[in-house]
Structure formats: structure tokens, C-alpha cells
C-alpha positions as CSV (number, residue, x, y, z in Angstrom):
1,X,204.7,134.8,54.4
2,X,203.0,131.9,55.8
3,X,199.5,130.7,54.5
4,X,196.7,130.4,56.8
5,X,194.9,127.2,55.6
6,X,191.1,126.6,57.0
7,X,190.9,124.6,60.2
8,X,188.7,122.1,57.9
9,X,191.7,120.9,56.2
10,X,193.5,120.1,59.3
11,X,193.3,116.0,60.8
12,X,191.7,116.1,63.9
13,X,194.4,113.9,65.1
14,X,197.5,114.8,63.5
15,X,196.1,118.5,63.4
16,X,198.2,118.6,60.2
17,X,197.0,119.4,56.5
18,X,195.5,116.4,55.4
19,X,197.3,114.4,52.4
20,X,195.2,111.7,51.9
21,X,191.5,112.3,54.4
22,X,189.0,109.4,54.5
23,X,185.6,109.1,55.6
24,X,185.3,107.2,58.7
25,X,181.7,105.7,59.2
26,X,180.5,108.5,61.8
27,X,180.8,111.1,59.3
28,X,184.3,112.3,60.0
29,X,187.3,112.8,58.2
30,X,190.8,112.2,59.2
31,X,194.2,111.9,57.4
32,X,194.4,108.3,56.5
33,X,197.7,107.3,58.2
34,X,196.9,109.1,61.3
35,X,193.1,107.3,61.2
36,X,194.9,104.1,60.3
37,X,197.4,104.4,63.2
38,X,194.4,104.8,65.5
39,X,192.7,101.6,64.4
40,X,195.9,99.8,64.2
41,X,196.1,100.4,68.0
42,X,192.6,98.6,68.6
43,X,190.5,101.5,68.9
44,X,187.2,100.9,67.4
45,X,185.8,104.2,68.2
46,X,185.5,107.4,66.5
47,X,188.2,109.8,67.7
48,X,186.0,112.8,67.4
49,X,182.3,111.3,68.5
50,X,183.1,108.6,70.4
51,X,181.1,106.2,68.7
52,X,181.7,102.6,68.0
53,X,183.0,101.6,64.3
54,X,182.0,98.6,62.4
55,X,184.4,95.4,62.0
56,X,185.9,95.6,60.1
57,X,185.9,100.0,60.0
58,X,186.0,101.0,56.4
59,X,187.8,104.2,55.4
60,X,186.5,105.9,52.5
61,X,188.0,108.4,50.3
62,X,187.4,111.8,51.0
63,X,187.3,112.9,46.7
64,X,186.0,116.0,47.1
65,X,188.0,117.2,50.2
66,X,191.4,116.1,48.9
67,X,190.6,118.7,45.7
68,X,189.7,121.2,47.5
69,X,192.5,120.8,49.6
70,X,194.7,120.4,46.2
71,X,192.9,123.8,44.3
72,X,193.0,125.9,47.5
73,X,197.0,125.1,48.0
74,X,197.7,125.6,44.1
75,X,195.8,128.7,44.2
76,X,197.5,130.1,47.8
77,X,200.9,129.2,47.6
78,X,204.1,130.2,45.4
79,X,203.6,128.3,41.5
80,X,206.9,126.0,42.1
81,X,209.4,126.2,39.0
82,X,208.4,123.8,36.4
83,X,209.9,120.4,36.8
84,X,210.1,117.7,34.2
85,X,209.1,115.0,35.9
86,X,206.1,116.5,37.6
87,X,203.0,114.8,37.3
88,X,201.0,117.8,36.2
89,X,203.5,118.8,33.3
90,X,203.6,115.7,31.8
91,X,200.2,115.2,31.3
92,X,199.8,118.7,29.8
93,X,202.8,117.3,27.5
94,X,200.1,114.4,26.5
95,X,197.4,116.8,25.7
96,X,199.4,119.2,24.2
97,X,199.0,119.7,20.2
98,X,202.1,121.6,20.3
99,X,204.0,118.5,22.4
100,X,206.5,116.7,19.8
101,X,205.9,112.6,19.5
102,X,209.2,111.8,21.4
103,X,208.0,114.4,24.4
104,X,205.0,112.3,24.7
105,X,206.8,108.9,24.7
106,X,208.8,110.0,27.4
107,X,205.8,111.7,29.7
108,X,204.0,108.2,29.3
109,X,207.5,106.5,30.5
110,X,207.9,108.2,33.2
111,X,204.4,108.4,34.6
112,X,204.4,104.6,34.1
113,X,207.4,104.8,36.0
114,X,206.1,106.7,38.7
115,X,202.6,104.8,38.9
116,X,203.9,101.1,38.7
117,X,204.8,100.9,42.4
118,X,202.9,103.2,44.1
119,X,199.7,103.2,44.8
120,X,199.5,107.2,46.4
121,X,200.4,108.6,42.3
122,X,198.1,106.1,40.8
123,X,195.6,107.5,43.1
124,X,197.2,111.3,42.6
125,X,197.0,110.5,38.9
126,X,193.3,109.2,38.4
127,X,192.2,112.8,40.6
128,X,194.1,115.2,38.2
129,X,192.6,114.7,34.9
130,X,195.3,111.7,33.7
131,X,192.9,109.4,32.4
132,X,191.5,112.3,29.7
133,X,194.8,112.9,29.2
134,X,195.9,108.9,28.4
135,X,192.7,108.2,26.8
136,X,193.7,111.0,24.1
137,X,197.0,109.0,23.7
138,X,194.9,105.9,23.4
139,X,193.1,107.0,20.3
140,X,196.4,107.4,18.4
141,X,197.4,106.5,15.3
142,X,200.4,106.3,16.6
143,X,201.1,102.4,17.7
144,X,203.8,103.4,20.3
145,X,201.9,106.1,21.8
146,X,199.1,103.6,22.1
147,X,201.1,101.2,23.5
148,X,202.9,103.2,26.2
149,X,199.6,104.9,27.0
150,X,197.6,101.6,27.1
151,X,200.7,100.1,29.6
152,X,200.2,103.5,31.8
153,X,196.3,102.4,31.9
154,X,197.3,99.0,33.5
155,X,199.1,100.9,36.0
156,X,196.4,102.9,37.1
157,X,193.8,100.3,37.1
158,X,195.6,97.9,39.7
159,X,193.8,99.6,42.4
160,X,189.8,98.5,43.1
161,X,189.2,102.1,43.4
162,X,190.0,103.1,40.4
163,X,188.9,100.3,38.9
164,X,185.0,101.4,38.3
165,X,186.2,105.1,38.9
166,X,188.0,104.1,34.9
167,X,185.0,102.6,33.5
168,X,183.1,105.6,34.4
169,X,185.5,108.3,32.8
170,X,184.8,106.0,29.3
171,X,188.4,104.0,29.2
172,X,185.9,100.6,28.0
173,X,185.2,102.3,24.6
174,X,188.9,103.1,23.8
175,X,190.4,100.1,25.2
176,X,187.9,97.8,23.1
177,X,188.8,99.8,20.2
178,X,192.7,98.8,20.8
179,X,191.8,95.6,21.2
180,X,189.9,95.4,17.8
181,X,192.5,97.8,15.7
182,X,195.1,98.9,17.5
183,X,199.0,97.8,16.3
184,X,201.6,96.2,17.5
185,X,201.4,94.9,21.4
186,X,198.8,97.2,21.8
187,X,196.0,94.8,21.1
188,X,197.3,92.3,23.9
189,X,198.1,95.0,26.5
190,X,194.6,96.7,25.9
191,X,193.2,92.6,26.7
192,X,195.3,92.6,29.8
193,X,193.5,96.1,30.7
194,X,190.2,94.8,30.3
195,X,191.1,91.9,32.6
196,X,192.5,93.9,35.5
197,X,189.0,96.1,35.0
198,X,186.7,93.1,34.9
199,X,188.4,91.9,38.8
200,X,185.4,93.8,39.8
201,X,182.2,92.2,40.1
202,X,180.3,95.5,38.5
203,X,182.8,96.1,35.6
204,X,181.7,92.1,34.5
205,X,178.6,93.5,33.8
206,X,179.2,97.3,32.0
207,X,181.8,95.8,29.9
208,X,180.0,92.5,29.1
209,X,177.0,94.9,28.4
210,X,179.7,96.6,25.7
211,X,178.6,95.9,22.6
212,X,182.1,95.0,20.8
213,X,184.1,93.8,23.9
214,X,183.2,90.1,24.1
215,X,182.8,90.0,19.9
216,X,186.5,91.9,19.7
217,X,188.2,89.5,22.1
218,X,187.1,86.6,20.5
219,X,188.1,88.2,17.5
220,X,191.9,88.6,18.7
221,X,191.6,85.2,19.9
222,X,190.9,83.5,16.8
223,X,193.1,85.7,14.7
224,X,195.8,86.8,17.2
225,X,199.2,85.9,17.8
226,X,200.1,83.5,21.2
227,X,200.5,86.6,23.4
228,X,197.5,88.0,22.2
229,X,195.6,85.0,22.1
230,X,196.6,84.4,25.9
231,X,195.6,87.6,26.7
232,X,192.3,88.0,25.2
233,X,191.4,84.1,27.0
234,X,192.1,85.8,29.9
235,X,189.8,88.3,29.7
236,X,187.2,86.1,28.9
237,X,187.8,83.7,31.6
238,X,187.3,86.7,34.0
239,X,184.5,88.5,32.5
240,X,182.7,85.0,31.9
241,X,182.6,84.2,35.8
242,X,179.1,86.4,35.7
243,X,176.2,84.1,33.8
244,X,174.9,86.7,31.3
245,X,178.7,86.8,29.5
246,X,178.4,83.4,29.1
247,X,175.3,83.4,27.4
248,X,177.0,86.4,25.5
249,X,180.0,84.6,24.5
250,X,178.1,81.5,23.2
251,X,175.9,84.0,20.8
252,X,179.1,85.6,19.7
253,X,180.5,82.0,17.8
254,X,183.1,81.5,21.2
255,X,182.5,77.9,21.6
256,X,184.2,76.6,18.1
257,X,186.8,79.8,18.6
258,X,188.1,78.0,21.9
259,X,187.6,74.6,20.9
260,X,190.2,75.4,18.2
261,X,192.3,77.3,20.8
262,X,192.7,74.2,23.4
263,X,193.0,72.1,19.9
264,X,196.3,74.4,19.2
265,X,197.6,73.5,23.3
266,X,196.0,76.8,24.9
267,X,195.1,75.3,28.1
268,X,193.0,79.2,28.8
269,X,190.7,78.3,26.4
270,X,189.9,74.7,28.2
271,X,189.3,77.3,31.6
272,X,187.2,79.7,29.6
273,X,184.9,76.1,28.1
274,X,184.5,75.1,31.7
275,X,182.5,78.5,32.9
276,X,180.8,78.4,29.8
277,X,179.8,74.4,30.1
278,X,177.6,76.0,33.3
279,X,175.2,77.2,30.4
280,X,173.2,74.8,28.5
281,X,173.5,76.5,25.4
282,X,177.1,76.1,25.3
283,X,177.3,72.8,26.4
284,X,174.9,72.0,23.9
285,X,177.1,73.7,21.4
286,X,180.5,72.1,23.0
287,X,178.9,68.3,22.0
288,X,178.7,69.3,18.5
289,X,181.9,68.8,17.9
290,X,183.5,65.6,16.9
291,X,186.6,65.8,19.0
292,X,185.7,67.0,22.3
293,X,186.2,64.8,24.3
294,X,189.9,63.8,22.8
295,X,190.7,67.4,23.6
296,X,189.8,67.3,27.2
297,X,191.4,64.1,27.5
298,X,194.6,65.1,26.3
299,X,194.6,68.1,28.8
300,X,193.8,65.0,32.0
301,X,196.7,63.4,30.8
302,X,199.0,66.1,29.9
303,X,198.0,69.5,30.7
304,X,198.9,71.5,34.0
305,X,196.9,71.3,36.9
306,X,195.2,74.4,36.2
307,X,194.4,73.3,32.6
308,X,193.3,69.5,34.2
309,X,191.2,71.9,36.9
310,X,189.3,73.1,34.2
311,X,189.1,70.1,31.9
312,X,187.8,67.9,34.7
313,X,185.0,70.9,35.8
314,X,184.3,71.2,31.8
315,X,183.3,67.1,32.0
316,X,181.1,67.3,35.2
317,X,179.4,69.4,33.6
318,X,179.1,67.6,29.9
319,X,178.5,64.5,31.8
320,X,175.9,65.4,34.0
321,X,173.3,66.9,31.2
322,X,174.3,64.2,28.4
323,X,174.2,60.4,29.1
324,X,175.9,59.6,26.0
325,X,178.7,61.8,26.4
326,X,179.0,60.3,30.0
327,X,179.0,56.8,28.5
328,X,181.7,57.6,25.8
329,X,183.6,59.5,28.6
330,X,183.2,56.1,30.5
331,X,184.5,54.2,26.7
332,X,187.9,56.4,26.5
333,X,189.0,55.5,30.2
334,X,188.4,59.1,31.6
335,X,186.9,57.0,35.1
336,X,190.4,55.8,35.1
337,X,192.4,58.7,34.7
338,X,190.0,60.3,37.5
339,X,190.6,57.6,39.9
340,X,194.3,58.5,39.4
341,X,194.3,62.1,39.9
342,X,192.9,61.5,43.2
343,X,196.2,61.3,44.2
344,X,197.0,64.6,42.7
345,X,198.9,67.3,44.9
346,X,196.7,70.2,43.9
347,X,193.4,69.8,45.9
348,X,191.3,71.4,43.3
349,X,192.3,68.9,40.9
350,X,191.6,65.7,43.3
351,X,188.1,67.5,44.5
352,X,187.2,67.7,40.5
353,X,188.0,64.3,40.2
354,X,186.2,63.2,42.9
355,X,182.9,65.0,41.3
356,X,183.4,63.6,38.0
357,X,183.6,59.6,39.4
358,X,180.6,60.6,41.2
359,X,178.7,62.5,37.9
360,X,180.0,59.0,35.9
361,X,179.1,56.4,38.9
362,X,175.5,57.6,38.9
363,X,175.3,57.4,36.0
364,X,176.8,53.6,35.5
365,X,174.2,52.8,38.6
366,X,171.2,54.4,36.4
367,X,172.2,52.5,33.1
């Protein structure tokens, strides 16, 4: 017997069930393909009112609907047969005390299977409890339940709107922990998490703000293995683009931790030195050390151009606060090695260079 669904639930357009609806900026809510085939058509007027949309329109989820939507169609229609590889199954497999260790492994492969490409079961995923569900796996003992369910994590956070959506449900807590205890790749996957959070602008902050995040990945990168050490520059270098992290990251010891880093040839630690030589504490920390400049020299000469990039930015910035590091800059022949990368294909190398002759000409004109 067929269901009667409310009208509510029906697109406007499509005067289907709606899969995915979105908010349009006049209030109402459509299915997003049918919306999206609207606007693709250069309308830029709401179907319903009439009114005109903003450029460009913005379509925003419709949370609340799509569950009620989801609970009223669980609850109305025939319970399908259980299926192994349904979402909802294998999450109750994760939760599950009952749940052996090998039926959790394989619940986390295959919803890492399922979430990897597509952005609709990521999204599906993060609306039906998952992340409770992953979290629990994250706070194993177990290092290959950790690390499956950390991977899984990854997954869901490549989307900007899950991305705070995450941080809100508490994943910063459990992924710090990994990042501080947890075994085998686990500590460098749960980095790489903390990067793909930190893309946006308001995660910087909240996991900045975390008390053990920036101390915990300067702890894997002074102890860790390559990978790990890679990783946990990485996250760094992104969550050190806002000001306060720098500031942060110089209380926590990070200056002599990546100094020793870009020592060993990790050119992440010479980008991570040249956010943190915007802050006058850390450039004031970054000239107490005998060797520097030899450092930064060897990356102009040898490094890639994303490692020179950096290096050049890291001396602008030296340069400009400290005449005498301008003037041994000037001693080791780092004028000439700018003059010369002015011919560099990358652009953002030959537009560093270019600041630096200027930083070191002014300051040759004012000696």
C-alpha cells in the first residue's frame, strides 16, 4: 500500500520527495539538484516568490528537514532486510560491545570505502550519528581500530560543511589525544586530520585555543618519525596562518623544534618559521641561534621552490627588524643568490626575491 508523504516534503519544482533540500535565500526549500538546475539556467529568482537572489545565490542545507524527512520514511515504510554494507548497520557494528574486533575493522573499511569519493555519504554519514560512532573507535586501545577509524575521520572532514559541524560534535579532543598517544600510523593520520579541520578560518582558532594541540604536535615533531614529523609541520603551517597560534607556538618551545627540523632537510619546518618570523617574539627567538642563517641559505641554494618561498619570506622578515642580521645576510652573498632567483620560474619565488633585495638595499642606502 502506498505511503502518503506530507506535501512539505515534496520540491516545489520537481514535486518529488526531497533527497537533499536547501535553503534558498527567500526562505524556501527545494531539492538541491532541481534548485541547482534552476540557477544553472540563469535564473536568479526564487521559483516560489519571485524574488531576486544574491550573486552569487547560496544554497543552504536544510538539517532539520532532511531528518525529518529520513525519521518519517524509516518510521512509515517497510524496515528493508538487513544488508551488510548499509551505512546504518555498520555503525551499529562500531558501537556495538557485542561487535567482534575483525567486524569492526571491516565496518570502518567499508565506510571509508563508501565516504572517500562521495560527497552525498560523507554528508549522509555526519547526519546519522557516525561521528559518535568513530569517535568511540577513536578512543581504542586498539592501534588498528584507531587507525582505520582516524582514516574514516579524514574522509568525512574533506567537506567545509562538516568541517566545523566535527569540531562541534568534540572530534579535536580525541584526535589531539591520537596525536599525543596513539600507535602505529595513527599519530600521523590523526595530524593530517587536524590539518584538513584547521582549512577553516574558525577551526584555527577552537583548535589553536586547545590546550594540548599545538604542544602535542610539536611534540610529534620533535620526536616523530619522517611521516609523522611531515604531518604534524603541516598542521602547524595551517593552523599558524591565524596570529594568536603563532604567538602560541613560540610559548610552546616551536622555534628551536623547527630550527632542528629544517636542520635535518624538512623544508615544512622552514614554511612553518616564515609565518612565525611575522611575530616578533619568534623572530627574536629565531636569531638566537647560531646557525640560522646557514640554514636558510642552504634552502636558497638547494631547497624546492616552495621550501626557497618560504626561506626567502622567513629573511624579509629577519632582515627587516634586525640590521645586523641584514648585514651578515649581505656578508654570506644572500643579495646575490636573490638577484639570481629573479629569474626563477615560480613567480612567488622571484616576487620574494624581489622584497628581500629591496628589505637589504634599504638597508645598504641607510648604513
Amino acid at each position: 500500500m502506498a505511503i502518503q508523504l506530507p506535501d512539505d516534503f515534496k520540491c516545489p519544482i520537481s514535486l518529488e520527495i526531497m533527497s537533499d533540500p536547501v535553503i534558498l535565500s527567500s526562505g524556501h526549500t527545494f531539492d538541491r539538484a532541481s534548485i541547482q538546475r534552476w540557477l544553472d539556467s540563469g535564473h536568479r529568482t526564487c521559483p516560489v516568490s519571485k524574488l531576486p537572489l544574491p550573486e552569487p545565490p547560496t544554497l543552504i542545507p536544510n538539517h532539520a528537514l532532511r531528518s525529518l524527512i529520513s525519521n518519517y520514511t524509516l518510521v512509515s515504510l517497510p524496515k528493508p532486510q538487513p544488508c551488510p554494507s548499509n551505512p546504518q548497520n555498520l555503525i551499529q557494528t562500531l558501537v556495538s560491545s557485542l561487535s567482534p574486533l575483525d567486524a569492526k575493522l571491516s565496518s570502518l573499511d567499508q565506510l571509508s570505502r563508501m565516504s572517500k569519493r562521495d560527497s552525498g555519504i560523507r554528508r549522509r554519514l555526519t547526519e546519522s550519528g557516525a561521528v559518535s560512532a568513530v569517535l568511540y573507535c577513536v578512543n581504542s586501545s586498539e592501534s588498528g581500530l584507531q587507525e582505520k577509524a582516524l582514516h574514516l575521520l579524514l574522509n568525512l572532514s574533506l567537506d567545509d560543511d562538516n568541517k566545523v559541524g566535527l569540531v562541534a560534535e568534540g572530534v579535536i579532543g580525541k584526535v589531539v589525544s591520537a596525536v599525543r598517544c596513539g600507535a602505529g600510523d595513527s599519530r600521523a593520520v590523526a595530524a593530517t586530520v587536524l590539518t584538513s579541520l584547521a582549512v577553516v578560518e574558525v577551526n584555527k582558532v577552537t583548535i589553536g585555543s586547545y590546550p594540548d594541540a599545538i604542544p602535542g604536535l610539536l611534540a610529534l615533531l620533535r620526536s616523530g618519525n619522517s611521516r609523522e614529523r611531515k604531518e604534524a609541520a603541516t598542521a602547524l603551517f595551517t593552523l599558524c596562518s591565524f596570529p594568536d597560534n603563532r604567538v602560541r607556538a613560540v610559548q610552546n618551545n616551536a622555534v628551536p623544534i623547527l630550527i632542528q627540523n629544517a636542520n635535518s632537510g624538512l623544508e615544512r619546518a622552514v614554511e612553518v618559521l616564515g609565518l612565525l618570523a611575522k611575530c616578533r617574539v619568534a623572530r627574536e627567538e629565531i636569531m638566537r641561534f647560531d646557525r640560522f642563517l646557514d640554514i636558510l641559505i642552504e634552502v636558497l641554494k638547494n631547497g624546492s621552490s616552495r621550501g626557497v618561498q618560504y626561506a626567502l619570506l622567513t629573511l624579509s622578515s629577519l632582515c627587516s627588524y634586525s640590521e645586523k642580521t641584514c648585514f651578515e645576510a649581505l656578508k654570506f652573498g644572500v643579495f646575490e643568490i636573490c638577484v639570481s632567483l629573479l629569474e626563477d620560474d615560480n613567480e612567488k619565488v622571484r616576487r620574494n626575491a624581489k622584497t628581500l633585495i629591496q628589505v637589504l638595499q634599504g638597508r645598504k642606502r641607510n648604513a
